[in-house]
N, C-alpha and C positions, 0 to 999 in steps of 0.2 A: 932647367925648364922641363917642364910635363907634357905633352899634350895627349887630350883624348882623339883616337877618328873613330869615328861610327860609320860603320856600313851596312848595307840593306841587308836582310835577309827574304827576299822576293826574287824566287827566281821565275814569273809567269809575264812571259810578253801580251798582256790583254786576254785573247780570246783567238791568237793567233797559234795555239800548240807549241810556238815557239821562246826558245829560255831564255832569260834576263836576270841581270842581279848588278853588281857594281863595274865598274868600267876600269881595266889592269892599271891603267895608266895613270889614273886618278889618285891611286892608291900609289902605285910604286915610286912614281915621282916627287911627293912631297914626304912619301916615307925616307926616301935618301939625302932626302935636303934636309929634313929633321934628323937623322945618325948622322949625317955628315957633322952636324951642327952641336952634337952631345948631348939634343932630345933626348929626352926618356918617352918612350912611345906605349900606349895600351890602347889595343884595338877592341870593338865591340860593337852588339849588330844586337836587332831585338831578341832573336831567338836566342846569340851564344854559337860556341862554334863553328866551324868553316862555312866561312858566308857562299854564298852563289856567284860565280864569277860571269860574267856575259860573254857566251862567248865567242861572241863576234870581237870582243875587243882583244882576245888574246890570236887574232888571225893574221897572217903575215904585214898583211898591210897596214897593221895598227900597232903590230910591236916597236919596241924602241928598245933606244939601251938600255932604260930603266926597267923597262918589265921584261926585258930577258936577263938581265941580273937579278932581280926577284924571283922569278922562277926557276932560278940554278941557286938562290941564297935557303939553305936549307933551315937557317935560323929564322929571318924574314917567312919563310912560309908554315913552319910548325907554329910558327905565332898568328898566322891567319889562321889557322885550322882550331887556335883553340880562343878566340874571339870570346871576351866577358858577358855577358847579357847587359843589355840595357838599363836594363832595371835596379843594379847591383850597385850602379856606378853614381857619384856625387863631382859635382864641378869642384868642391872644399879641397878635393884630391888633385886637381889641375891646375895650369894658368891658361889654357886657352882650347879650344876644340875645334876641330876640324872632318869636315864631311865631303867624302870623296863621293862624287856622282854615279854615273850608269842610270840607266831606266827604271832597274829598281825601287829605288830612295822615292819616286811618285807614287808607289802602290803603300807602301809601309809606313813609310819614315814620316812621309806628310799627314800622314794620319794616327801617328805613333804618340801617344797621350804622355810617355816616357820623353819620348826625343823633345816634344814642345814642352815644356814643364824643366828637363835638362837646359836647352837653349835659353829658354827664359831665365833661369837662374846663373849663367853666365852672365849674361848682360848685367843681371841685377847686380855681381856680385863684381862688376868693371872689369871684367876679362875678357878679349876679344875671340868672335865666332869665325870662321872660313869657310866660305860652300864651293863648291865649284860644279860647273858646268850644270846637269838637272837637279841637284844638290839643293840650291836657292830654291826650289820648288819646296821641301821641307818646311818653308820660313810660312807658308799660306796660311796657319793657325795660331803663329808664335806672335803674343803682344807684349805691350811693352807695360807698367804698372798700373799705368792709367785706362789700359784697356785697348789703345788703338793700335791699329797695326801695325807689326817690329817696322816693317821696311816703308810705314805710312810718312811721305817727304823724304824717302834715304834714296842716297844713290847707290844703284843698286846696275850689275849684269848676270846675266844665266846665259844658259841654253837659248838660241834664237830659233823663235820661227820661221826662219828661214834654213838654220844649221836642219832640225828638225823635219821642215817641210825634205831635205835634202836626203835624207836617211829614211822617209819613207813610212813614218811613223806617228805623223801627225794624226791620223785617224783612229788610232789606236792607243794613244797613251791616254790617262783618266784626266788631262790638264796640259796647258802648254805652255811653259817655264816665263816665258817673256808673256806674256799675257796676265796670266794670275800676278807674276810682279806685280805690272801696273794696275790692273785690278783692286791693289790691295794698296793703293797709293806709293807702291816704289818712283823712284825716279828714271829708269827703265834706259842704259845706251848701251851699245855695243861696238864692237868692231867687226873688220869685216871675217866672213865665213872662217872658223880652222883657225884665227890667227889670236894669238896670245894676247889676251886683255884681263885687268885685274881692276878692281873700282872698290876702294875704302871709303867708309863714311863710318865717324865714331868707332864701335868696335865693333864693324859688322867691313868682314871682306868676302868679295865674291868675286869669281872668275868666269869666265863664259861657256868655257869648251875645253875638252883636252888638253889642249893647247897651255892653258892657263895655268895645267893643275900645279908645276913646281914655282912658278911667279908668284902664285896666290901661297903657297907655303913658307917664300920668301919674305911675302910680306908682311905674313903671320909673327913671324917671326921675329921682324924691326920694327915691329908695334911700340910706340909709347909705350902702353900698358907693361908689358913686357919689358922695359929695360933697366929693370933691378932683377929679374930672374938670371 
């Protein structure tokens, strides 16, 4: 098995001088469930090269095993640093992709003319997508053949405005994850704050929070779709 993860290359918190890019954990967690598993992994970000890490999420209180095994795996992180371009990369070469969150993925990725035109071509071609946490925010352009929106009737979770309102950054970010969802006709539930939730519909899996990101890689993974790879 193959899979793509794409991460931001945005490192600007708004208008706040302060830095943002992808969230450690989001990355390091389902990166280990994929090697554990004999994934074959290729990472990429629109720019190419070492993405912007956020870094609040590599501060004591948000490390875990996973992202302090990552940041001591010297192989795992020369593979961050040299991240493909976006643009380079075709679903023909994958079975499935996956988009690890952080605040970033709002400013770029949602608006990324590559990543929607990528995603959609997943879907098209029956291979299942994973977003997690502000990740699912990416999906707000992505349609499906007929024109209506990917996640229009899907069941669908993200980032909660209330996780959101709680971090302090609801005024600040360009959209708010659980909103634009329903917006766009998702089916929009969550669970409660921090706590691991994952919600499959067809071949679209999202996660909510942090919390989610190695459940959502798990479940990427025992996809139908996926069980000849």
């Amino acid at each position: 098995m193959k899979v793509l993860m794409v991460l931001t290359s945005h490192d600007q918190l708004g208008n706040t001088g302060r830095k943002t890019g992808f969230w450690l954990e989001e990355l390091a967690a389902p990166y280990y469930a994929f090697k554990e598993a004999g994934v074959e992994i290729v990472l990429a970000s629109p720019n190419g090269g070492q993405p912007p890490l956020d870094p609040k999420s590599n501060e004591p209180a948000n490390q875990t095993d996973m992202t302090r095994r990552f940041e001591l795996d010297s192989q795992a992180t020369a593979q961050l640093a040299a991240t493909v371009r976006l643009d380079s990369v075709s679903q023909t070469d994958f079975d499935a992709v996956f988009y690890p969150g952080g605040h970033g993925p709002l400013w770029d990725l949602a608006e990324d003319r590559n990543s929607i035109a990528l995603i959609e071509s997943f879907v098209a071609a029956g291979k299942p997508v994973a977003l997690v946490c502000h990740a699912p925010g990416v999906l707000r352009h992505v349609r499906t053949p007929n024109g209506a929106p990917l996640v229009d009737g899907k069941k669908v979770t993200g980032f909660a405005n209330s996780e959101e309102a709680a971090v302090g950054l609801t005024d600040i970010v360009p959209f708010l994850v659980e909103d634009e969802l329903k917006a766009k006709g998702g089916v929009y539930s969550k669970t409660d704050d921090w706590a691991s939730y994952v919600v499959t519909d067809g071949l679209l899996i999202t996660g909510q929070n942090p919390a989610s990101s190695s459940a959502a890689a798990v479940t990427l993974m025992k996809h139908p779709a996926l069980a000849t790879k």
